[in-house]
N, CA, C and O of each residue as an XYZ file, in Angstrom:
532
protein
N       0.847     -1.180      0.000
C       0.000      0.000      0.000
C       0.887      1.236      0.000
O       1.463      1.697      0.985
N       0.922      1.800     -1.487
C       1.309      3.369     -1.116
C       0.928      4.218      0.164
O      -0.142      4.365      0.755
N       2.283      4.754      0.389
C       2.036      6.056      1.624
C       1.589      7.657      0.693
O       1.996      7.987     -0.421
N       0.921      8.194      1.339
C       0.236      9.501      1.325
C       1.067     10.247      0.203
O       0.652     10.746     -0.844
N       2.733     10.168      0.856
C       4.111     11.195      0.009
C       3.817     10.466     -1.627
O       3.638     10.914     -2.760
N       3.894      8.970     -0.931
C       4.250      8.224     -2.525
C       2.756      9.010     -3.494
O       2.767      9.840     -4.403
N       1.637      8.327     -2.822
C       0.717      8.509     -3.433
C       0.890     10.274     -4.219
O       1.248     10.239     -5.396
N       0.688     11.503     -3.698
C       0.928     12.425     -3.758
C       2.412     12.904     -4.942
O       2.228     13.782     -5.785
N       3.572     12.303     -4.837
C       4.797     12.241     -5.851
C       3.676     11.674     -7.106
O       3.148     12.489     -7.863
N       3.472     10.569     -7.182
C       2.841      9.774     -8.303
C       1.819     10.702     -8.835
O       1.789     10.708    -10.066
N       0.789     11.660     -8.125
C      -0.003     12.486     -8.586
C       0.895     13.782     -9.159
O       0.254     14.310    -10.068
N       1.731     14.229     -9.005
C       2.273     15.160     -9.812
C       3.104     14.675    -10.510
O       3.732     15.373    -11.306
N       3.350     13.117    -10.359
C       4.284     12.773    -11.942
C       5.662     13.232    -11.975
O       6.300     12.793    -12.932
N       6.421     14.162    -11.017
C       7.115     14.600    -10.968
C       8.078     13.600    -10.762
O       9.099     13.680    -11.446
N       7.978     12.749    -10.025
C       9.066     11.542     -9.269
C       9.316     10.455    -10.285
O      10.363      9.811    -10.350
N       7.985     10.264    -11.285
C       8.263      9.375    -12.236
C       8.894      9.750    -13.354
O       8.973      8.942    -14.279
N       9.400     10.918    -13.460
C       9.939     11.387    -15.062
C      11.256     11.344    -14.521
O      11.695     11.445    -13.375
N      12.001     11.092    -16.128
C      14.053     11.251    -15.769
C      13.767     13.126    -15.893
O      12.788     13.816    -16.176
N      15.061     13.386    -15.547
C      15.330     14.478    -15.263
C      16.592     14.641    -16.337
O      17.094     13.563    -16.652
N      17.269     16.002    -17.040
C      18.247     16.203    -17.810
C      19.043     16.968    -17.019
O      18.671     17.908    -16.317
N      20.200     16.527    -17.154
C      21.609     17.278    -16.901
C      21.952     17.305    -15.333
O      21.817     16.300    -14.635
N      22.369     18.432    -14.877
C      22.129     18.368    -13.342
C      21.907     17.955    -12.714
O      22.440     17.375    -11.768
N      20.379     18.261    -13.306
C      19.596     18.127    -11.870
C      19.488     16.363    -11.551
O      19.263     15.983    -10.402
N      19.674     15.369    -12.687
C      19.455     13.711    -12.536
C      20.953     13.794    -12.540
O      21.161     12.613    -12.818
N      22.354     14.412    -12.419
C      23.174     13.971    -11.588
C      23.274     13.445     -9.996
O      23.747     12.412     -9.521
N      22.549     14.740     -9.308
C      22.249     15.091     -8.279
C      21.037     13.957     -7.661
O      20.837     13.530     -6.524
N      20.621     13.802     -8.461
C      19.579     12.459     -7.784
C      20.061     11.187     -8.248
O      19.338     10.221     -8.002
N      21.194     10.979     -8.904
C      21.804      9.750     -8.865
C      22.952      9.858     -7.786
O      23.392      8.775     -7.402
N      23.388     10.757     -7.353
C      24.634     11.077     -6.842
C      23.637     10.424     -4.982
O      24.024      9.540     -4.218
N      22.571     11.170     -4.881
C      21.986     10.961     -3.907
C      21.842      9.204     -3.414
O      22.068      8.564     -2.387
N      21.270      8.869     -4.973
C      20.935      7.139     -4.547
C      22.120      6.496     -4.713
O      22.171      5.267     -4.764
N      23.422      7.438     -4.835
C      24.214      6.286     -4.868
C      24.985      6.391     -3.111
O      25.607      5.542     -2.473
N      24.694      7.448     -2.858
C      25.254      7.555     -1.338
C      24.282      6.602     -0.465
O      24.741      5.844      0.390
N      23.131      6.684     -0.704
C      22.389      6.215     -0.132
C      22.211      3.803     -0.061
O      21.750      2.827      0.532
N      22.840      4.192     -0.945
C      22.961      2.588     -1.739
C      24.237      2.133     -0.592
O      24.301      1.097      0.071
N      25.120      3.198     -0.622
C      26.666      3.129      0.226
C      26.294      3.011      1.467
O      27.052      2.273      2.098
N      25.181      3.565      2.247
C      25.134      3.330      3.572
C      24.354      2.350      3.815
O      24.599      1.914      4.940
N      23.430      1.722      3.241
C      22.864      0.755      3.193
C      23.710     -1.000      3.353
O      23.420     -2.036      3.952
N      25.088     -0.461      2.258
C      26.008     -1.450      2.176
C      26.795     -1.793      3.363
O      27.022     -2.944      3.734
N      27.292     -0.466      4.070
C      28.082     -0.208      5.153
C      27.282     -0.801      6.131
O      27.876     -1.501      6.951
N      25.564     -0.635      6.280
C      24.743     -0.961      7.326
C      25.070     -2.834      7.716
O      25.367     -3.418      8.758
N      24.826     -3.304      6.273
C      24.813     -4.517      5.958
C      26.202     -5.504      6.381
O      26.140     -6.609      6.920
N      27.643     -4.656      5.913
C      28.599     -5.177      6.464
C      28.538     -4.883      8.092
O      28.642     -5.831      8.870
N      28.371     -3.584      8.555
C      28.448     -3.649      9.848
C      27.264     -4.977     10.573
O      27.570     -5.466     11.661
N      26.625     -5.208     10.220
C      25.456     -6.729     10.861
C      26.424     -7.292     10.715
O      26.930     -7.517     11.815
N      27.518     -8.008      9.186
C      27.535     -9.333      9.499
C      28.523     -9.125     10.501
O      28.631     -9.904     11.448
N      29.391     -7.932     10.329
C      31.037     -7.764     11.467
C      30.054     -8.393     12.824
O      30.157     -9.604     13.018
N      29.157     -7.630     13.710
C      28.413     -7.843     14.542
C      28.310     -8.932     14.898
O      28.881     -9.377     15.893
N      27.195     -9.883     13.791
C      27.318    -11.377     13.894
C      28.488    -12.220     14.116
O      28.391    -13.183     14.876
N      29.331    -12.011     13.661
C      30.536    -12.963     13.407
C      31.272    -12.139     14.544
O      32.336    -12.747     14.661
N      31.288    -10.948     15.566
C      31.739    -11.448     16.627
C      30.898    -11.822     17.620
O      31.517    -12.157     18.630
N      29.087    -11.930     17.764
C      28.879    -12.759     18.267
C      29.272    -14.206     18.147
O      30.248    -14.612     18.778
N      28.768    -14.787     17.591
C      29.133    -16.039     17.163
C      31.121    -16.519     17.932
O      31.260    -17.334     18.844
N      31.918    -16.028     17.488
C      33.268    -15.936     18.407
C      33.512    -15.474     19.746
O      34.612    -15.512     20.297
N      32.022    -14.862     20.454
C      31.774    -14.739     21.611
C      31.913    -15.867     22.689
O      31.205    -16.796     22.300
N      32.506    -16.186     23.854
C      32.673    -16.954     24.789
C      31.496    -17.158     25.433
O      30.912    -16.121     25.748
N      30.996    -18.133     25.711
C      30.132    -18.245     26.903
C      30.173    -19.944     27.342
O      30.669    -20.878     26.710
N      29.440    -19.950     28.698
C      29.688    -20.633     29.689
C      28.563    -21.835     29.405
O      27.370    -21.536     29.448
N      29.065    -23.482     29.053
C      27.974    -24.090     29.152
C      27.352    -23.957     30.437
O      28.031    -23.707     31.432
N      25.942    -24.127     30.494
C      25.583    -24.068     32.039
C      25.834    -25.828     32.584
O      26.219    -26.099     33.721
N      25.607    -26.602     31.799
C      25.871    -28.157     32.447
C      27.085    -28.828     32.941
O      27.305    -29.623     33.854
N      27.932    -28.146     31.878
C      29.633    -28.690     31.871
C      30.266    -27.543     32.186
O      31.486    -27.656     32.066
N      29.829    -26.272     32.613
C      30.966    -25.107     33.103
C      32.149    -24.807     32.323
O      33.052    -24.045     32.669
N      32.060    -25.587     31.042
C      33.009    -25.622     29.838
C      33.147    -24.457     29.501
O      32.666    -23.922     30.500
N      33.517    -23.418     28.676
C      33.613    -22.437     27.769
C      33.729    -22.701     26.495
O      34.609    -23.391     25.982
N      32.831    -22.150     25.952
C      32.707    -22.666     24.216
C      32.285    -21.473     23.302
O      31.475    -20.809     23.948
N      32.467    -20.986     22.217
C      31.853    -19.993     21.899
C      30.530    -20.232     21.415
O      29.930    -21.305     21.488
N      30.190    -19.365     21.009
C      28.190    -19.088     21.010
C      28.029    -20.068     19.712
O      26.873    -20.485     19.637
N      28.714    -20.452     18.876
C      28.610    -20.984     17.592
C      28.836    -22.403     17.936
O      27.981    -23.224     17.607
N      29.866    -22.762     18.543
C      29.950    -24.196     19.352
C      28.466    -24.652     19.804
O      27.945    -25.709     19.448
N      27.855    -23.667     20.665
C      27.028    -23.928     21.727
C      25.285    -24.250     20.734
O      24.298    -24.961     20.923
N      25.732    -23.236     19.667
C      24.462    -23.329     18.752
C      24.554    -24.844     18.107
O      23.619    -25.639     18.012
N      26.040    -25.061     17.652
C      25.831    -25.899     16.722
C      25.362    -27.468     17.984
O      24.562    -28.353     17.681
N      26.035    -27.393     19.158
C      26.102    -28.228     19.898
C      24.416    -28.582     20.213
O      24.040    -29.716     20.512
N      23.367    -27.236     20.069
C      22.135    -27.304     20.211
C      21.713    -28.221     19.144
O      21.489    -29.369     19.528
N      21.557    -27.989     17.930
C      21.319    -28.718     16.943
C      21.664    -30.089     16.618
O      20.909    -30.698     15.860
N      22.937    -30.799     17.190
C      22.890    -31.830     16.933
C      22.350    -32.568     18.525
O      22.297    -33.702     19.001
N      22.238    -32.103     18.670
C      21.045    -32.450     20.638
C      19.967    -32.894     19.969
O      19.530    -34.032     20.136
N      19.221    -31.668     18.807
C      17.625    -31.677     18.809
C      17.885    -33.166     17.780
O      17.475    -34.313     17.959
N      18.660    -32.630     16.763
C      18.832    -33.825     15.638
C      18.894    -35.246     16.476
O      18.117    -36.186     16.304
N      19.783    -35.210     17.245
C      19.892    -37.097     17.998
C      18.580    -37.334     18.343
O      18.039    -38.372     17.962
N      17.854    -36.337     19.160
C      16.477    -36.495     20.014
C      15.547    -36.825     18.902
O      14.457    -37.307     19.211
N      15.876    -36.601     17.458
C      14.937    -37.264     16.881
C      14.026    -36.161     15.504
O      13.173    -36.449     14.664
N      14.833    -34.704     15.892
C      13.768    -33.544     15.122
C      14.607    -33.993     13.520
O      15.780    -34.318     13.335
N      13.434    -33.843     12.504
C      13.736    -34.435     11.378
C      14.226    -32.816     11.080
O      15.321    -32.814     11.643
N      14.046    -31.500     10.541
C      14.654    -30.374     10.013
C      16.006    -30.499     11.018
O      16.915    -30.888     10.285
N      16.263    -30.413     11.716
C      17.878    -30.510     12.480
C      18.683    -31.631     11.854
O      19.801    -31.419     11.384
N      18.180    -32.682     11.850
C      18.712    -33.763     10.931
C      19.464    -33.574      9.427
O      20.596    -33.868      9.043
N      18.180    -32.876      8.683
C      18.249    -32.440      7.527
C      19.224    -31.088      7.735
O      19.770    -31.050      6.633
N      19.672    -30.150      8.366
C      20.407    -28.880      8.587
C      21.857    -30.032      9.003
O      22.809    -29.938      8.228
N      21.943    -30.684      9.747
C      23.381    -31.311      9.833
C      23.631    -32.351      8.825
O      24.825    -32.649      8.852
N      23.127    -32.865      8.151
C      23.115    -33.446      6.927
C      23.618    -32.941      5.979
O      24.641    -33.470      5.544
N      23.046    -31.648      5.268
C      23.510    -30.798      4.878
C      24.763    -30.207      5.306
O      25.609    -30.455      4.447
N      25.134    -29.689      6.041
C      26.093    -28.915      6.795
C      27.425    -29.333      6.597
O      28.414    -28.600      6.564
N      27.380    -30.804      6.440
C      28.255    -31.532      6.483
C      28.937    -32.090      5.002
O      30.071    -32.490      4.741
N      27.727    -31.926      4.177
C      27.891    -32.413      2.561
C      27.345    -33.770      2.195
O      27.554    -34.364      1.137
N      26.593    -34.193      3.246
C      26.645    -35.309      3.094
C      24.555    -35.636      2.508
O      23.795    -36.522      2.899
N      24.294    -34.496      1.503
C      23.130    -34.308      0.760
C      22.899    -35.309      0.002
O      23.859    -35.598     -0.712
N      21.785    -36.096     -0.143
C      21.474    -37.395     -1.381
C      21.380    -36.599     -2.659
O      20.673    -35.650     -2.999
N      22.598    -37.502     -3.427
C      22.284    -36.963     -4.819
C      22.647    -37.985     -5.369
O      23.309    -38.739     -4.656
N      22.456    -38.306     -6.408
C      21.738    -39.661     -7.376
C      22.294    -39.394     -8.546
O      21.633    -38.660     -9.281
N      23.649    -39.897     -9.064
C      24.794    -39.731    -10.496
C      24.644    -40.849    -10.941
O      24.792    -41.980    -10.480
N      24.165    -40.217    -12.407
C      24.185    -41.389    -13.392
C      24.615    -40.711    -14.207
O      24.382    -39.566    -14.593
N      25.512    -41.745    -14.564
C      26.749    -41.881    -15.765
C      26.876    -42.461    -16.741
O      27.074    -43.673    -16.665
N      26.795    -41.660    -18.330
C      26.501    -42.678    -19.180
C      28.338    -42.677    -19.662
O      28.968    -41.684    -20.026
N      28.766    -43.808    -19.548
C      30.215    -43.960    -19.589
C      30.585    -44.250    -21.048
O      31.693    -43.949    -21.491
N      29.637    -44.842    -21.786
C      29.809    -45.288    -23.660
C      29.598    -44.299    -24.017
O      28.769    -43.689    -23.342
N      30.155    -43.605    -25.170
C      29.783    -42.770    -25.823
C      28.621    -42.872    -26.401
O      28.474    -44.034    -26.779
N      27.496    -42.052    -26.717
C      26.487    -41.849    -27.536
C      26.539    -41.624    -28.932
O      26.909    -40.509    -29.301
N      26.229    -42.499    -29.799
C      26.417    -42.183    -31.017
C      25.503    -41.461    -31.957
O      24.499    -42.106    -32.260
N      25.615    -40.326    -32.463
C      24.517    -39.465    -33.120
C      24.695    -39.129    -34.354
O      25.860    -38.763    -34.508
N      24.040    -39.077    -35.385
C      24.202    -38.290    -36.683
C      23.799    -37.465    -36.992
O      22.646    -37.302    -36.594
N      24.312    -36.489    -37.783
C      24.064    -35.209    -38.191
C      23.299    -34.595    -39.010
O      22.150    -34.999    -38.833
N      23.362    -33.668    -39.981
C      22.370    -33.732    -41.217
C      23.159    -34.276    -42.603
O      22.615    -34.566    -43.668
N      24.439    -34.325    -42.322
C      25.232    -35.082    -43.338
C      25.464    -36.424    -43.217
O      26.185    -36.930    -44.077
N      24.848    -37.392    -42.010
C      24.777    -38.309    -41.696
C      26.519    -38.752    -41.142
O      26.869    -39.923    -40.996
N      27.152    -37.925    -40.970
C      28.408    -37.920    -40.320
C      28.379    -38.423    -38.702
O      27.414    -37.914    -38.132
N      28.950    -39.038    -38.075
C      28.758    -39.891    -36.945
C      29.382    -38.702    -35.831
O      30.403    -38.097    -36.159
N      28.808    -38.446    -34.692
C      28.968    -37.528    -34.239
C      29.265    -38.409    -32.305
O      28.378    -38.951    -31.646
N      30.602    -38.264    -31.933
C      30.683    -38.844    -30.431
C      30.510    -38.055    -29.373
O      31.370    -37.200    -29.161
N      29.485    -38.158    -28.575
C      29.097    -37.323    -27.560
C      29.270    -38.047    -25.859
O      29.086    -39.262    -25.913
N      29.465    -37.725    -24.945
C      29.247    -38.116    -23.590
C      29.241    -37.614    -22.951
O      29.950    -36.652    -22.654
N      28.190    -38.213    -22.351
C      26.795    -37.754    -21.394
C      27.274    -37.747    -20.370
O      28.430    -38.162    -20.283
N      26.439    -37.177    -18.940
C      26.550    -37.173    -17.482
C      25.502    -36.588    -17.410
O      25.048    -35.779    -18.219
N      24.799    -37.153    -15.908
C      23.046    -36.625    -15.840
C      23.826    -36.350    -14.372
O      24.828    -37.033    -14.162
N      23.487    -35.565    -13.544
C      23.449    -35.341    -12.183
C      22.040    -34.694    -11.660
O      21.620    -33.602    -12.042
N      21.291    -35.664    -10.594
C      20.136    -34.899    -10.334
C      20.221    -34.852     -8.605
O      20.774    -35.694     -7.898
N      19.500    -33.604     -8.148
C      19.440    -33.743     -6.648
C      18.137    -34.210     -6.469
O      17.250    -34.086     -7.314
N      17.985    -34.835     -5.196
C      16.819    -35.497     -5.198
C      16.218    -34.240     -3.831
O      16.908    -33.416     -3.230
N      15.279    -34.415     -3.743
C      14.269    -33.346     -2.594
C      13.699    -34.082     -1.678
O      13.019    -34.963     -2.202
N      13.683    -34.100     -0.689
C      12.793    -34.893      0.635
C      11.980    -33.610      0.988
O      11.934    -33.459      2.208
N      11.399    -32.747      0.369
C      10.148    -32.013      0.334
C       8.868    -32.342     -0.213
O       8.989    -32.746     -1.370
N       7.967    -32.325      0.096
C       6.751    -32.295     -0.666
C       5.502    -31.494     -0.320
O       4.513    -31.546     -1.051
């Protein structure tokens, strides 16, 4: 749902037309600063994340010290043993160890052309299979 400004820009048409010279420097110059802090916003999260994640903390059971990423991943394969099928499927994954199903046609394929010239080709099919439905 348009806001009031949008709605209102769109009624004078003004916002939807290019602009010459100048003045559409100046409003590219704008969205491109604006594009830049957006980017900066984005790297500063992941910096953030990734020193949570290298953050220390205290198992509460074992008084161990592990970082927050240990402790997450250590969560997940808990839920996965206990039996949760998406945790299963996330360490499954995680690991590389995804079902995929290679078939290999190892003989060459023999084909002809429009000159009836014999043409040697070989094949490889690779499909992933999905446990979604």
């Amino acid at each position: 749902m348009p806001t009031k400004k949008q709605l209102a820009n769109l009624a004078k048409g003004t916002a939807t037309r290019f602009q010459a010279g100048k003045k559409q420097a100046r409003i590219a110059r704008k969205g491109g600063i604006a594009s830049g802090e957006s980017k900066r916003r984005q790297k500063t999260m992941k910096e953030m994340l990734d020193y949570l994640l290298e953050k220390e903390v205290v198992n509460k059971s074992t008084g161990e010290k592990v970082t927050s990423l240990e402790a997450m991943m250590s969560a997940v394969v808990r839920k996965a043993i206990s039996g949760h099928v998406e945790s299963c499927k996330f360490v499954r994954s995680t690991i590389g160890q995804d079902p995929v199903t290679k078939i290999q046609e190892i003989d060459p394929v023999e084909i002809l052309d429009d000159t009836g010239d014999e043409l040697s080709v070989e094949v490889t099919v690779e499909s992933r299979h999905s446990t979604k439905k």
